[in-house]
LUMSEMAR-46824 format. One line per 5 residues: number of its first residue (from 1); their letters; for each residue x, y, z of C-alpha. Coordinates in steps of 0.001 Angstrom, whole numbers, padded with zeros to 6 digits. Layout:
BEGIN
NUM> a> X,Y,Z | ...
//
This chain:
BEGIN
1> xxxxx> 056493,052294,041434 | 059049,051797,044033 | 058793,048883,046596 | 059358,051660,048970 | 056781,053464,047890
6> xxxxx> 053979,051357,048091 | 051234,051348,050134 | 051472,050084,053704 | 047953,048082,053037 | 049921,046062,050439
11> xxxxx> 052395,043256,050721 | 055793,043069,049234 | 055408,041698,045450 | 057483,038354,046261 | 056716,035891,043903
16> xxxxx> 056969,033322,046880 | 054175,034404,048696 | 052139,034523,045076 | 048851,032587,045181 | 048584,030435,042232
21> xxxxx> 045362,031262,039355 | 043200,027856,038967 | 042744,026913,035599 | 039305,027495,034286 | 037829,024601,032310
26> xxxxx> 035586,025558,029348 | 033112,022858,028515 | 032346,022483,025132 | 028548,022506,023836 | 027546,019324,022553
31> xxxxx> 024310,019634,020340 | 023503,016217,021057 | 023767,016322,024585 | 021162,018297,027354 | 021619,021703,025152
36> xxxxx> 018890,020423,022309 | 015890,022648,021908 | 012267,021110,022410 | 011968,019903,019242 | 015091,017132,018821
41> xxxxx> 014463,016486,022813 | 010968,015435,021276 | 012229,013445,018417 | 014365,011843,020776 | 011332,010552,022971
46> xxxxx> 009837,009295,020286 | 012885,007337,018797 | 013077,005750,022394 | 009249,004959,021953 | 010290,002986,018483
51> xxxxx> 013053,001091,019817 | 010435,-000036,023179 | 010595,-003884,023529 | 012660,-004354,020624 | 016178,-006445,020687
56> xxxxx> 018752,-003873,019646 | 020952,-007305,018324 | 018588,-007300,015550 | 017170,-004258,014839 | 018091,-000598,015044
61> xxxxx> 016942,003015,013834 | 018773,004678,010726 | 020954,007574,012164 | 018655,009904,010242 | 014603,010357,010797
66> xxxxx> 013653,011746,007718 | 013505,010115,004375 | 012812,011511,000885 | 012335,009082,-002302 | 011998,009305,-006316
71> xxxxx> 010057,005879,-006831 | 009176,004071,-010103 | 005367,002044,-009754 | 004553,-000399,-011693 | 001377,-002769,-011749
76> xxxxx> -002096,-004133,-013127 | -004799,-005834,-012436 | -005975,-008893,-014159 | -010182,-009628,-013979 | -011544,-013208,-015445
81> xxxxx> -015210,-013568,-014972 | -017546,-016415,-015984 | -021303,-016711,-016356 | -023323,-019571,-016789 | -027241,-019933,-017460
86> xxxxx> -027671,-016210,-018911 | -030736,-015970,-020941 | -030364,-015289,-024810 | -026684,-015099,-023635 | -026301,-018459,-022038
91> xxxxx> -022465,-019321,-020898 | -020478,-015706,-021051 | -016724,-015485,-020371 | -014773,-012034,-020118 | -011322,-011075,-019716
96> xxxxx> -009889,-008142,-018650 | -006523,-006936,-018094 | -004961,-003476,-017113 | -002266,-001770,-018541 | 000862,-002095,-016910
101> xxxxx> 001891,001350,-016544 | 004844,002827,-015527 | 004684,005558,-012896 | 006742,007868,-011429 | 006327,009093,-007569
106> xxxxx> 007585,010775,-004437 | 007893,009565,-001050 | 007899,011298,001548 | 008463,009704,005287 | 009302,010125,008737
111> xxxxx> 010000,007220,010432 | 007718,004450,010149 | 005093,007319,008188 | 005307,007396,004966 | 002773,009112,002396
116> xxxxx> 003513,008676,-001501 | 001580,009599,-004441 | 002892,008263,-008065 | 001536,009415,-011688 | 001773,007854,-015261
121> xxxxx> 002825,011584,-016874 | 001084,010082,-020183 | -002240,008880,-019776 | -002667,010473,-015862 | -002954,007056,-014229
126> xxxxx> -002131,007614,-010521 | -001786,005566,-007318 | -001376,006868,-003595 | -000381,005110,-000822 | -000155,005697,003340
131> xxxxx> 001111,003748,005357 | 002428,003775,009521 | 004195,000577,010027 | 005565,-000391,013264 | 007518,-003494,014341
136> xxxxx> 004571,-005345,016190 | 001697,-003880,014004 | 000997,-001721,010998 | -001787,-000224,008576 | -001569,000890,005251
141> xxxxx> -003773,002884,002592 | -003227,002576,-001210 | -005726,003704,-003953 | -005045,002650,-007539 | -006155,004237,-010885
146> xxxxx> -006285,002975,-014325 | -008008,001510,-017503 | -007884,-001530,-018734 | -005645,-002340,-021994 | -007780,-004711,-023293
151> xxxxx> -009872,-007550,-023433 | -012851,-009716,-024921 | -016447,-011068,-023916 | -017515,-013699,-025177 | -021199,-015593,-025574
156> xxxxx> -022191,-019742,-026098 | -025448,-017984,-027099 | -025039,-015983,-029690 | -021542,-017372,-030870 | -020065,-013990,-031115
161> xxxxx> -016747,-012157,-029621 | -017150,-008873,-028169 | -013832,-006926,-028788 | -012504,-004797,-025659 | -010619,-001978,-027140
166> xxxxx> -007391,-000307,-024678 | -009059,002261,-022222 | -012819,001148,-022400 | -012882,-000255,-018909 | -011657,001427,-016230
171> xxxxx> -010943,000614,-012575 | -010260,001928,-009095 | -009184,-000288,-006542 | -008844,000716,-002927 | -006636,-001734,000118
176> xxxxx> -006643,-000725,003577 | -004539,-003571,004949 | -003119,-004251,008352 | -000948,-006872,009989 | -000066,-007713,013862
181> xxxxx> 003537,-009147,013416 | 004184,-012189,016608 | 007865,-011715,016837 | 008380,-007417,017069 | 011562,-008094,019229
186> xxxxx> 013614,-009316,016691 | 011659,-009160,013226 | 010627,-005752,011570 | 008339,-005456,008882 | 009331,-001511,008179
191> xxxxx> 012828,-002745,007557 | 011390,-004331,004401 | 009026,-001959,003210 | 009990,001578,003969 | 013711,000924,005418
196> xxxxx> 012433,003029,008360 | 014534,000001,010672 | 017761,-001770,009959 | 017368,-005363,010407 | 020806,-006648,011802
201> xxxxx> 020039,-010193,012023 | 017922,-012606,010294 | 014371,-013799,011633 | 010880,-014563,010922 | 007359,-013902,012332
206> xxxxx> 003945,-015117,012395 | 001758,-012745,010902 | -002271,-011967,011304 | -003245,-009665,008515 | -006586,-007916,007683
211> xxxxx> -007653,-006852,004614 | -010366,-004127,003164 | -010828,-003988,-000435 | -013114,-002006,-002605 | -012696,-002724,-006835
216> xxxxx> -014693,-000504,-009241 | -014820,-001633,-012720 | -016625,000649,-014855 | -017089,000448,-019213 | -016625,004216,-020541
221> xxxxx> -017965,003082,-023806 | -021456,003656,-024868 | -021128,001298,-027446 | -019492,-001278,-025065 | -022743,-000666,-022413
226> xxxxx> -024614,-001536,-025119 | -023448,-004581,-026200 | -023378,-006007,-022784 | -026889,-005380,-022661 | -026736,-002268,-020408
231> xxxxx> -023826,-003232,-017671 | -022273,-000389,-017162 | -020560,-000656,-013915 | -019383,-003815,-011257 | -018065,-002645,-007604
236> xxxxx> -016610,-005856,-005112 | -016427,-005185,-000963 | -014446,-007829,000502 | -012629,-007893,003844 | -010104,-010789,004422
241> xxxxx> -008218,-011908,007615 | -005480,-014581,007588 | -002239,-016042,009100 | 000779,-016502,007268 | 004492,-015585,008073
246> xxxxx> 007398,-013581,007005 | 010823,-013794,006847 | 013650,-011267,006930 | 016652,-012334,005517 | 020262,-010471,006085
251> xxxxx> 023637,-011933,005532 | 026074,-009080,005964 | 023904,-006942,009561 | 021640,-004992,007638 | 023420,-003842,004392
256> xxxxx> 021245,-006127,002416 | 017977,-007830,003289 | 015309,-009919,001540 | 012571,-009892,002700 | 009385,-012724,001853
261> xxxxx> 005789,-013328,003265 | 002544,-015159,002184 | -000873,-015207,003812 | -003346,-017586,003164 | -006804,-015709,004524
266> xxxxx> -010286,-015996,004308 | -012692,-013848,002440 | -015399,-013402,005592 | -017301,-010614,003420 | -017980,-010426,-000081
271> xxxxx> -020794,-007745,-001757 | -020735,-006732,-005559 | -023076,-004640,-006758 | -024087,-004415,-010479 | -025507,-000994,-012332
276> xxxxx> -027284,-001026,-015712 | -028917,001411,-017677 | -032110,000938,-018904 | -031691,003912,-021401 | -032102,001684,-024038
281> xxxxx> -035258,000745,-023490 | -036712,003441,-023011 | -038527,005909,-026235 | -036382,008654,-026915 | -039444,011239,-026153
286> xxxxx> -039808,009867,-022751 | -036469,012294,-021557 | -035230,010698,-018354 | -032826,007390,-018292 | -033269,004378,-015612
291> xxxxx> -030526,003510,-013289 | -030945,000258,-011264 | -028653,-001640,-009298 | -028678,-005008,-008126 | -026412,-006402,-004854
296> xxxxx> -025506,-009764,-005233 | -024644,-012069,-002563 | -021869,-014412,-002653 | -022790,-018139,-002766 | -020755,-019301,-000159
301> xxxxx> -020060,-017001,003101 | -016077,-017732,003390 | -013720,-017731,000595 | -009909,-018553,000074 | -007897,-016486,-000917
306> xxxxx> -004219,-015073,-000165 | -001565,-012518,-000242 | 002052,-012559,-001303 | 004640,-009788,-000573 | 008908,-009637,-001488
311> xxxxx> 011114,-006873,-000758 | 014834,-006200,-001500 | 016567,-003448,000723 | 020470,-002268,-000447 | 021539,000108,002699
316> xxxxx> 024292,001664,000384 | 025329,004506,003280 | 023616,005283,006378 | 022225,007929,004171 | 021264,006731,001227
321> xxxxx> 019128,003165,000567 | 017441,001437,-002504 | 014944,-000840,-002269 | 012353,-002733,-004527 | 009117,-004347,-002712
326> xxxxx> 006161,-005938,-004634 | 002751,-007207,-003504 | 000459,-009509,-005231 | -003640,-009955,-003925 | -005956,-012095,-005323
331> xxxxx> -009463,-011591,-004738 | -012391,-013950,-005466 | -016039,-013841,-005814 | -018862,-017125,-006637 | -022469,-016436,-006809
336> xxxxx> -025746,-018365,-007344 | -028180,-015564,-007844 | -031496,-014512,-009731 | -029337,-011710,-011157 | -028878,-009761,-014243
341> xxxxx> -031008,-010517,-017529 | -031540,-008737,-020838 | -034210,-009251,-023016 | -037153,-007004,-023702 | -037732,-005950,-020386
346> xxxxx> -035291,-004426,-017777 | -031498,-004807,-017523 | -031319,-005905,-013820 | -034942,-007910,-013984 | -035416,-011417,-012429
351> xxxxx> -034947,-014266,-013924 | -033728,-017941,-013617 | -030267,-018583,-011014 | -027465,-017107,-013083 | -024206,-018603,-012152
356> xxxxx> -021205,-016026,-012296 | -017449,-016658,-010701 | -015001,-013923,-010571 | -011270,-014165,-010102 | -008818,-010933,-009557
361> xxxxx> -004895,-011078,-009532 | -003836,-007835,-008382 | -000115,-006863,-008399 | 001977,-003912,-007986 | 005642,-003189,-007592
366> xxxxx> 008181,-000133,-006442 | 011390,000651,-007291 | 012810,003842,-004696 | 016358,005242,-003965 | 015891,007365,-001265
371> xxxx> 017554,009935,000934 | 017805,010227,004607 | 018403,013488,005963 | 018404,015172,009735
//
């Protein structure tokens, strides 16, 4: 259209009265900034809860939360246990030891939570463990099952050897532990054991741990019962506290670390309870079976005893880390009690003071790579 033409509402198209168009600036959405949904906003609050009162010089979170594993379990358990003053039987010594079976697992963790259950995919041995380990405390859960691969019994008495064939013993053996770590600034126990920190720098703790352990022995032989005059089953309670320290050790800021602890601790509670079966002494026709149990009490009311724990961590990407931890309990148990006696009578019937001293060495180890994702 002609200038002329236009409109007298309308000013003259002169580009030097035109008024200039402001740039519009399009910001960008960041999804790590205030646009997260509910659920990373959440993560996030927790991730600042972890890092609370820790030194960020020496320890930091993995860039990922979530962790999966394929973990290889070794371990066994190795039972000594000596009598003294048995009747008939006089001085009896066994030895037991498990089968060191190789398992494989799965891990599966969040954080400082991890749950893991591992399976021999032979024989069906299986442990499971739980744990939620934190910088300044922690608790963990782990069950064990297996039989034992072998053993003998032997008796001053009657000058005989019992034979223990592979898989006529069995045991379960249950640890609820926990520890209070002195140092959680700058030393992290999760580092070592479930790479849920990064250690950064090297450093050390005092350590109060507590332990809970239930052990259930039990012979699946009926042949075995018999020749041990009716035993069939031995279960231990024990709960331990103690002080040691630990030591995390990293020479390059967290790629590798070493980690090593002992605790000397003192057995405050010991219980073991002993079943036999009086079937044998009963007539066939009378058609029922006799179970009795006896508790016996320990002979002294504190014990010594201690636990030992390593742990290698290789950070090989912030993604990916293998790691190899092992633990190693020993558990003892002395009594002085009018206890078990066979003869004529009943299994579990008393007699004279029996003397009897148990001694445990329980071990087991994990090998994991693992993958940290989201």
């Amino acid at each position: 259209m002609a200038q002329d033409t236009l409109p007298a509402y309308l000013p003259p198209l002169d580009s030097a009265f035109a008024l200039p168009v402001p740039e519009v600036q399009i910001t960008p959405v960041n999804p790590t900034g205030p646009h997260k949904n509910w659920i990373n906003r959440l993560l996030d609050r927790a991730d600042r809860f972890f890092m609370k009162n820790v030194d960020p010089e020496y320890l930091v979170l993995p860039q990922h939360r979530f962790r999966i594993a394929i973990s290889g379990d070794w371990g066994s358990v190795y039972t000594s246990m000596h009598c003294r003053d048995v009747p008939y039987y006089e001085n009896v010594d066994m030895v037991f030891g498990s089968n060191v079976a190789p398992k494989l697992g799965l891990v599966l963790s969040y954080r400082n939570t991890n749950i893991g259950y591992s399976i021999d995919l032979f024989r069906g041995y299986s442990n499971f463990k739980f744990s939620m380990l934190q910088n300044g405390f922690g608790i963990e859960l782990f069950r064990r099952k297996t039989t034992f691969s072998g053993g003998a019994i032997e008796s001053s008495g009657t000058g005989g050897k019992i034979e223990v064939g592979s898989g006529e013993v069995a045991t379960t053996t249950f640890f609820l532990s926990g520890y209070v770590s002195l140092n959680r600034r700058k030393f992290s126990m999760p580092a070592a054991f479930n790479a849920s920190f990064i250690q950064r720098k090297s450093a050390g703790a005092p350590l109060i741990v507590a332990d809970f352990i239930y052990s259930r022995m039990a012979l699946l032989s009926d042949a075995l019962v018999t020749r041990t005059g009716g035993v069939n089953e031995m279960e231990l309670y024990q709960i331990a506290i103690g002080a040691g320290y630990g030591y995390n050790y990293t020479p390059n800021r967290g790629k590798f670390l070493l980690h090593v602890s002992a605790t000397p601790m003192l057995a405050v509670l010991n219980r073991m309870i002993i079943t036999g079966d009086d079937r044998m002494f009963m007539p066939e026709e009378a058609g029922y079976n006799l179970i009795l149990s006896r508790k016996i009490k320990p002979e002294f009311p504190v014990y010594v005893t201690g636990q030992a724990k390593v742990a290698l961590v290789y950070n090989i990407t912030p993604r990916f880390v293998l790691a190899f931890n092992t633990v190693v309990n020993n558990i003892r148990f002395k009594a002085k009690d009018r206890m078990i006696a066979t003869g004529d009578g009943s299994t579990l019937t008393y007699n004279p003071e029996i003397r009897m001293r148990t001694m445990t060495w329980d071990w087991n180890a994990v090998l994991y790579f693992g993958v940290r994702f989201l």
